[in-house]
C-alpha positions as CSV (number, residue, x, y, z in Angstrom):
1,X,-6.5,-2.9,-5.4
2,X,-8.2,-1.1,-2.6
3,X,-7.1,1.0,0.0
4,X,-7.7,-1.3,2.8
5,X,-5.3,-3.8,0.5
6,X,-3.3,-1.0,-0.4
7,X,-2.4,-0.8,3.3
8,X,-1.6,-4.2,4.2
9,X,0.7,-4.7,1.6
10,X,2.7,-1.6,2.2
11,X,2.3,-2.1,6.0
12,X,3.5,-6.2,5.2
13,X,6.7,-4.6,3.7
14,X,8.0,-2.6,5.7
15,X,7.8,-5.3,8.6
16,X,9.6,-7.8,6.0
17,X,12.1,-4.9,5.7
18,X,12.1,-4.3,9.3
19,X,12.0,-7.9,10.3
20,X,9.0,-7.1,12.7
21,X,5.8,-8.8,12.9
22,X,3.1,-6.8,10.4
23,X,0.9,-6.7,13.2
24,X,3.4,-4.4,15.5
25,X,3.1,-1.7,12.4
26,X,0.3,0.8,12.0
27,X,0.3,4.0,9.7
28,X,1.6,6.0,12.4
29,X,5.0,3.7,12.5
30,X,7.6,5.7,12.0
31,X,11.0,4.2,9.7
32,X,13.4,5.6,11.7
33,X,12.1,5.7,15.2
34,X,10.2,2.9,15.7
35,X,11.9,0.5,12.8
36,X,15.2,1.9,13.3
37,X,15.8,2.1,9.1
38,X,18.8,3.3,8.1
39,X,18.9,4.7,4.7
40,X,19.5,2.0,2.6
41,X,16.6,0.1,4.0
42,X,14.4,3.5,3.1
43,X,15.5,3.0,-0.4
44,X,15.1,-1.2,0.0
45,X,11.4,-0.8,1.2
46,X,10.7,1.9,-1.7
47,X,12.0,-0.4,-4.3
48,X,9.7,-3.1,-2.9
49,X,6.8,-1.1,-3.4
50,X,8.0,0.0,-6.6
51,X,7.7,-3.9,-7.3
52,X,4.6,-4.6,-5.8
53,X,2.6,-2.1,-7.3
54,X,4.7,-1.1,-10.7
55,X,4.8,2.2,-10.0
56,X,7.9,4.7,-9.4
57,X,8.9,6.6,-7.0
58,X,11.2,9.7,-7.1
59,X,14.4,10.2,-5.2
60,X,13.0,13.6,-3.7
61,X,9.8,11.8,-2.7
62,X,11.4,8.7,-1.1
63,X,13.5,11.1,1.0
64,X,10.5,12.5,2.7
65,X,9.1,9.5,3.6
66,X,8.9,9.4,7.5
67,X,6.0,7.2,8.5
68,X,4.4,4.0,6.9
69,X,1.1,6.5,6.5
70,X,3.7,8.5,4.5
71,X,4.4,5.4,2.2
72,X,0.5,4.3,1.5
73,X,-0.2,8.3,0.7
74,X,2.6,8.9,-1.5
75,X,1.6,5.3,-3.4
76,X,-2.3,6.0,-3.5
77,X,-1.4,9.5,-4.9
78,X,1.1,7.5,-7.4
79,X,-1.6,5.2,-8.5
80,X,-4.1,8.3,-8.8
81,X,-2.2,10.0,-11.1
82,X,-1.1,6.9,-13.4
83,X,-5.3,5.7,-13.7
84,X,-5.7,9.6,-15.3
């Protein structure tokens, strides 16, 4: 998967999550601010990921998770590691 397709997916759930439209979310959304998450729908949206792109994602690291360009970083850097 590439980045760009990285990005739209992780971009397309967290405005299922959010129940936005995708198009009102860019990287520089924020979960809390501009989403209005609450915890449990942090650790919803990670567990989609998790889903979408088999890959897992610690506690430690979902509770730094601030921004949707958080999300695609953390998950390219996931995905990096697990293609070594």
């Amino acid at each position: 998967m590439s980045f760009e397709e990285t990005r739209s997916k992780v971009i397309e759930l967290a405005a299922e999550q959010a129940g936005v439209d995708a198009s009102s979310v860019t990287p520089a959304t924020h979960f809390v601010n501009d989403l209005h998450f609450d915890s449990l729908d942090v650790v919803e949206f990670s567990m989609s990921v998790e889903d979408e792109f088999g890959v897992s994602i610690p506690d430690e690291q979902i509770e730094k998770l601030q921004t949707v360009e958080d999300a695609i970083q953390l998950l390219e850097s996931l995905q990096s590691a697990a293609s070594k």
